[in-house]
N, C-alpha and C positions, 0 to 999 in steps of 0.2 A: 483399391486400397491394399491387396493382399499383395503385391508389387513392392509398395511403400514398406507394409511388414517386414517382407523378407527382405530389401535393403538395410532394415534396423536390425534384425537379426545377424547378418552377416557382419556389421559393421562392428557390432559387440562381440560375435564370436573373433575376430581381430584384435580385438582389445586384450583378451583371454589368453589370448596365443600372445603379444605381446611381452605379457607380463612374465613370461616363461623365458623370454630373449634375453641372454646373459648381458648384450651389449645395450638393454635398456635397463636392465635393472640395476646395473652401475649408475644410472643416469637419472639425479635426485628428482631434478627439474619434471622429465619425461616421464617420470612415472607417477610425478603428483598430477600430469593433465593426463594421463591414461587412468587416475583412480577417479581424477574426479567426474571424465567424460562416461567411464563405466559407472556409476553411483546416477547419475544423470538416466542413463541407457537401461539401466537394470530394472525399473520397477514397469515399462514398457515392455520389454522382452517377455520378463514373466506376464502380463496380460495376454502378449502374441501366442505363448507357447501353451495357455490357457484355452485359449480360442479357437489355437489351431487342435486342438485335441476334443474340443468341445464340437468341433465341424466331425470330428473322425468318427468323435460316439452318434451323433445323428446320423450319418451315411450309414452306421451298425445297424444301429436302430431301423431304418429303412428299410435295409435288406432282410432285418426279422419281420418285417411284416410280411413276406412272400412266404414264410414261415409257417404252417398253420398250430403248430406246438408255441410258438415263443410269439404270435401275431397282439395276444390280449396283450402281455408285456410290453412289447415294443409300441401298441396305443396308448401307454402310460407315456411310456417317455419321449416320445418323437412329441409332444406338444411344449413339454417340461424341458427338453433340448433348443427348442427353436425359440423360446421364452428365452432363456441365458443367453444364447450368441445374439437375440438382440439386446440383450443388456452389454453385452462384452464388447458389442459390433461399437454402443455407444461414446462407452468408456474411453474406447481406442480413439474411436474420432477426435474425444477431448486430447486425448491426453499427444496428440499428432496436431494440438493448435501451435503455432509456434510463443514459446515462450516469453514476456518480456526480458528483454537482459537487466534491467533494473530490480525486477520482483526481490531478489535476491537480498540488495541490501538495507539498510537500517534508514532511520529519515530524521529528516530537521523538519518540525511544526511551525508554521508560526499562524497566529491568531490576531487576528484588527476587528474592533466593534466597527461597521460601516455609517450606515444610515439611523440613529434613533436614538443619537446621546447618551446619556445615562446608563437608560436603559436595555443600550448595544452593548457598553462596555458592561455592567451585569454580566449580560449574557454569554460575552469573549471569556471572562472568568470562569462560568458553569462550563461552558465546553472545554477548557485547560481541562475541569478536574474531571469530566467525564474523561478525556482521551487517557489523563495520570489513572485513572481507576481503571479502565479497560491495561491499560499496560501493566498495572498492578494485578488483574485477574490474567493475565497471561504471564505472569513474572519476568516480565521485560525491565531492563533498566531502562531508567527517564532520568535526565537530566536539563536544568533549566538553565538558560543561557541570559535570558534575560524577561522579568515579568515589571512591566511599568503599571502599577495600579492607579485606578484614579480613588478621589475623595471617598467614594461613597460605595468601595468595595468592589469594585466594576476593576475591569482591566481595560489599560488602555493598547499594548500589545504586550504578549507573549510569544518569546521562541523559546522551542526547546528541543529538544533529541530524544530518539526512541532508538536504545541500539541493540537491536536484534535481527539474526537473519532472518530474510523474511517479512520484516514490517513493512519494509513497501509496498508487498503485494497486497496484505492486508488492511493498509491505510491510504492507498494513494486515492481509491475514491471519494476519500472527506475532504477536497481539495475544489471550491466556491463557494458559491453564498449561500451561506444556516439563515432561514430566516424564523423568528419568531415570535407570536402571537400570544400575547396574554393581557392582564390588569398590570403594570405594574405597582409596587410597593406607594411609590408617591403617587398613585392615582386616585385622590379621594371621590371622584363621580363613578368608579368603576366599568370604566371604558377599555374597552382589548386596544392595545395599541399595535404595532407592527414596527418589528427591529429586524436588522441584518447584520450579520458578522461574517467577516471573511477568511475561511481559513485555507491555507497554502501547505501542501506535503510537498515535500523536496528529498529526493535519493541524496542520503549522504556521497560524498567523493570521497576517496581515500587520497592521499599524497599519488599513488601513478596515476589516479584518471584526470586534475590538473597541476601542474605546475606556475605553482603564485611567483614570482621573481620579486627578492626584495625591494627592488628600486622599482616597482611598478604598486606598491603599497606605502601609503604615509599614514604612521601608526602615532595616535595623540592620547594623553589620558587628564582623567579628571575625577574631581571628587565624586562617588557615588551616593546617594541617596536612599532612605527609605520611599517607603509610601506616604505620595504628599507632597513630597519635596523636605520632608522634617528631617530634622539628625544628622547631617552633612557632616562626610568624614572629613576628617581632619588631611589624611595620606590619598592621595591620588592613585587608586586599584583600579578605578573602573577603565576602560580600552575604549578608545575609536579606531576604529580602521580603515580606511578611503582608499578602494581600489583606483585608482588613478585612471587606467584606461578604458572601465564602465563608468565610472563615476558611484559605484556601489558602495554604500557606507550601511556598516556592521557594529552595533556597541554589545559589550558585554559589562555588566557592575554586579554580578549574582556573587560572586566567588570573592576570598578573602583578598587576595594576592594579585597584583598584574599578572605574573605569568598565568596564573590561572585563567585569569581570564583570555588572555590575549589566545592561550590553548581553545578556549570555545569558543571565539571569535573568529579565528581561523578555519574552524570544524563549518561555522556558519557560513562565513566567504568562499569559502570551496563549493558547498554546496548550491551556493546561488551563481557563482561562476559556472558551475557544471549543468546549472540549470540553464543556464543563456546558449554555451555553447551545444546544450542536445536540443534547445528551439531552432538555433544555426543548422544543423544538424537535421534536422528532422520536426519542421516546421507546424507538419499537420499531426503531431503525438499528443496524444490525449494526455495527461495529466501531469503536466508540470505548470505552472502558476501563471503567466497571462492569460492563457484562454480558458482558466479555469475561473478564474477567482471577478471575472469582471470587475464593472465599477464597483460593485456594491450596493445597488440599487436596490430597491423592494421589489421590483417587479424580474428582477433576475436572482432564480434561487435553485438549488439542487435538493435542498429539502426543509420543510415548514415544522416546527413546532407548535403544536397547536395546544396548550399547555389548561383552557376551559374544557375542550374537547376529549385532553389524555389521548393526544393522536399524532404520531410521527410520520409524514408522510414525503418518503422519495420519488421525486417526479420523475428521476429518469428513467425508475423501472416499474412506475404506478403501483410503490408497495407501502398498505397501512402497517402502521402496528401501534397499538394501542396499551403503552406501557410506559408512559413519559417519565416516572419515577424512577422505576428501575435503568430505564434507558441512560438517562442523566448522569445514573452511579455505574455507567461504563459497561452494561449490557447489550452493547450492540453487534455483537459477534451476528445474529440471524440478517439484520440489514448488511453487514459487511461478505453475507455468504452469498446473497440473493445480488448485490453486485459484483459479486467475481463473476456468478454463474454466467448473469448475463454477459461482462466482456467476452466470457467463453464462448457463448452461444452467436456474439458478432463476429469474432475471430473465426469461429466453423466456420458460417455463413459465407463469412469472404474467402476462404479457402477454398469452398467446397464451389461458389462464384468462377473463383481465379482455375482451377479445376476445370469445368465446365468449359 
């Protein structure tokens, strides 16, 4: 590892010297990827240069012990030293996992009641407004693209956008099937029934990572609607979009204006475009939307609500928590941390595998 180190070190002290180079610093382009590779490199180095000073005071330490004046001291600290370099030793392993290159940007949600009617669509609703509440307790902007409700309060899909750096790393794992366990409302015998809803995270694309070509989209509009189907406008706002050569069709009717919407329609087409070509791309990647979100099924779920019990429970990392209320109103920041850790902790492993 200490190899690994000192490659990142030298590689940053290059950076440093760079920035010093008259004939880079003319050069707007090259010195915004030298700020941002150093910004990147920087909170590593300082752990390396942490470490490696932390290894200096223990060899100190060491040699005070042949010491017979500074021996008791030095048996203070030589336990106290060897305790932090392996906290530090840890740190560094993580933070030397390789990065996803997505983590980085902002995401498109979208939400489908699956298996249990009604009662699905319910429950597609409550999770909108838990994710709108968590991005509300992280002051994230949310925007809706489009929420189709049904009769009886229940959503029948929702997309929408979370634009913040960042929110992919923290959202892509809510990305298959929420299954959920309770009475419902219309249940006069008071029997738990069991629903599934499917929700899909998607890395936003900006304009460089695809390229839509007008003539490969046939863009249509129509009246929009409230919930229900009541109140049909009069003026034609709402957007269809039909990529032509997936066959991908995108609506948007949230917004006043065509252009507005046909603007979030597109935000939405790119993203699912970008999603097709990184499965092309990179087939066996965890967390973009077919092999996340299955059919929908009851017996395929990434985590249960179990709402008699007051018990959340994620199967991929066998973790309870037993806080359904608060969870709901967008507290799931401790489940969102104990799945990162874990992809960390697969990514070591395979490292440290591939290594070996």
């Amino acid at each position: 590892m200490i190899e690994k180190l000192t490659e990142i070190e030298r590689r940053f002290q290059g950076i440093e010297e760079a920035f010093n180079d008259p004939s880079i610093v003319t050069n707007h382009n090259e010195m915004q990827r030298l700020g941002k590779a150093r910004a990147e490199l920087e909170p590593i180095v300082m752990a390396i240069r942490d470490y490696k000073k932390t290894l200096d005071d223990l060899k100190q330490a060491e040699e005070m012990l042949e010491d017979p004046e500074l021996k008791e001291l030095a048996q203070d600290e030589v336990p106290a030293l060897k305790t932090r370099i392996e906290g530090l030793e840890a740190r560094l392993k993580g933070m030397l996992v390789p990065k996803d290159p997505l983590d980085d940007k902002s995401v498109v949600i979208e939400i489908r009641p699956a298996a249990g009617g009604d009662e699905a669509a319910l429950f597609a609703n409550e999770l909108f407004r838990m994710y709108a509440r968590y991005a509300e307790r992280r002051r994230w902007k949310m925007e809706v693209i489009e929420h189709e409700e049904s009769g009886i309060g229940g959503a029948s899909k929702v997309v929408f956008t979370i634009d913040a750096p960042g929110a992919y790393s923290q959202l892509k794992h809510e990305s298959g099937v929420h299954r959920v366990q309770r009475v419902p409302a219309t249940e006069s015998s008071g029997r738990i029934h069991t629903s599934t809803v499917t929700v899909a995270v998607l890395p936003e694309a900006e304009d460089v990572d695809i390229d839509i070509k007008n003539d490969d989209i046939e863009v249509s509009t129509f009246c929009s609607s409230s919930a229900g189907g009541q109140h049909m406008q009069k003026n034609e706002t709402a957007i269809r979009i039909v990529h032509k050569p997936t066959g991908i069709v995108v609506t948007c009717q949230d917004e006043r204006s065509q252009a507005q919407n046909k603007l979030k329609a597109m935000t939405v087409l790119r993203a699912k475009l970008f999603q097709v070509e990184q499965e092309r791309l990179a087939s066996e990647r965890a967390g973009l939307r077919k092999g996340q979100i299955g059919t929908g099924d009851r017996s395929e779920k990434i985590r249960t609500y179990n709402f008699p019990q007051s018990r959340i429970t994620d199967h991929r990392i066998k973790l309870d928590m037993h806080n359904t209320i608060t969870f709901m109103d967008g507290d799931i920041q401790e489940m969102i941390d104990g799945l990162t850790q874990d992809e960390q902790a697969r990514k070591l492993a395979e490292a440290e595998e591939v290594a070996a």
